[in-house]
N, C-alpha and C positions, 0 to 999 in steps of 0.2 A: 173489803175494809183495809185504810191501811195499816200496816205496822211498823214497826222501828226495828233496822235489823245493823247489826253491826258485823264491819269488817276488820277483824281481827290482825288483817295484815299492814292495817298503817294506822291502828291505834296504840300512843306509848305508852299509856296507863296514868296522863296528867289530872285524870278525876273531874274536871274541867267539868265533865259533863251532871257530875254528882254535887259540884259547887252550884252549876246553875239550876237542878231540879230545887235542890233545898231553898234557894233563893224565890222560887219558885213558885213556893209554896207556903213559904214565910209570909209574915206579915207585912214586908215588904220588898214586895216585888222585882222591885227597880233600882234595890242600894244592895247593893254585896256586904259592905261592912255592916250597916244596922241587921241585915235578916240576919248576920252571924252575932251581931254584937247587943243587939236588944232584944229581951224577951225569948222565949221558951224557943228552940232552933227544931224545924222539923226533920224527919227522916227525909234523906234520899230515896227516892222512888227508883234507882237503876243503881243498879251494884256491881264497881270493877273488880274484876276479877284476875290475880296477876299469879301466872307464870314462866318468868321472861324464859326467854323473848316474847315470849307469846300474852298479850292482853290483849279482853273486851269485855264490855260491859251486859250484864245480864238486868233485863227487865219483863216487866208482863205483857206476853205475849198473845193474849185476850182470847184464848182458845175456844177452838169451834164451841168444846164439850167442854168447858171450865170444870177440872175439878173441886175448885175454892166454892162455886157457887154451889154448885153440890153439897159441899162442907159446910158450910155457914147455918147457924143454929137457926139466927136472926131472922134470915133473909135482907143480911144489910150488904152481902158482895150479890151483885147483880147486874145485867146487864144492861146497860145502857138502849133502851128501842130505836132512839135518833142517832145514833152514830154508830152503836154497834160495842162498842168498848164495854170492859168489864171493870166495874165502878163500886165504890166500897162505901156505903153511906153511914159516916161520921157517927150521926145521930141515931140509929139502928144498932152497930156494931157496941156488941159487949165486950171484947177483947179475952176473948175464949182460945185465939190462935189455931182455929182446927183449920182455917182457911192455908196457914204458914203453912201445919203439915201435910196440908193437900198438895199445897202446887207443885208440880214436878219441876219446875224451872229454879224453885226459889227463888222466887220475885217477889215476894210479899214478907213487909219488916212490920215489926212494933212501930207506930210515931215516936219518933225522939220531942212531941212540942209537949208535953206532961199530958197528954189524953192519952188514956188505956185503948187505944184504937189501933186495927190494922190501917198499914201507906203499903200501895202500890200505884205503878204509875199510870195514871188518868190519861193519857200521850198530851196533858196540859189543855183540855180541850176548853179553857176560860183563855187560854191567847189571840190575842189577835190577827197575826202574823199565821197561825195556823199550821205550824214547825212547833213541835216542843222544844222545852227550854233548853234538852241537852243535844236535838240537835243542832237547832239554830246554831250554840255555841261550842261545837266541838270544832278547834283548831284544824283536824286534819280530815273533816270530814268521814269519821271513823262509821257515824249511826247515820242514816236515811232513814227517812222515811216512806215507806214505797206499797201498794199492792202486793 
């Protein structure tokens, strides 16, 4: 499966990559200004993390042995069977957060779009382009996504 792994040594910490998850994932897509400027603005799904010189960005790492999925009351973090990703269903999730304090990476936020829901990142698997949103768009080539 792949994953997103970031190189710490030529990311500067311009968030770039946390502008375009939210954009992302917003209600629209394709406008930076309206997903920031209309309507309820969602969480980042990938969290920088700075201390200089040294930045990079932490996200979910969709582990063999998930322990969020484990955590989850619900049964709404679960894994994905076509693609393999560990996936947080909306409509399941009661926002209980034991999923947060499972995961050893801290990868998994409250949504900031006014839903009591856990966000983490889906590696954008509704793109086209088939790159997530914060690889595609990192300036310096900081994240891959690779095997």
């Amino acid at each position: 499966m792949k994953r997103i792994y970031a190189n710490e040594e030529v990311c500067i910490g311009c968030r770039l990559c946390e502008v375009h998850c939210i954009v992302a994932h917003s209600r629209y897509p394709n406008d930076i200004v309206k997903a920031y400027k209309k309507g309820p603005r969602p969480a980042a799904r990938i969290i920088v993390e700075e201390n200089k010189p040294v930045s990079f960005a932490i996200q979910c790492r969709h582990c063999d042995e998930p322990y969020c999925i484990k955590a989850c009351i619900t049964g709404a973090m679960h894994r994905d069977t076509e693609t393999g990703t560990v996936v947080n269903d909306t409509e399941r999730c009661v926002g209980c957060w034991t999923c947060i304090v499972a995961c050893p990476a801290g990868a998994i936020v409250r949504d900031g779009a006014g839903k009591k829901v856990a966000a983490k990142c889906d590696l954008c698997i509704e793109k086209a382009d088939g790159r997530p949103a914060c690889v595609a768009n990192c300036p310096n080539g900081a994240l891959v996504l690779a095997e």
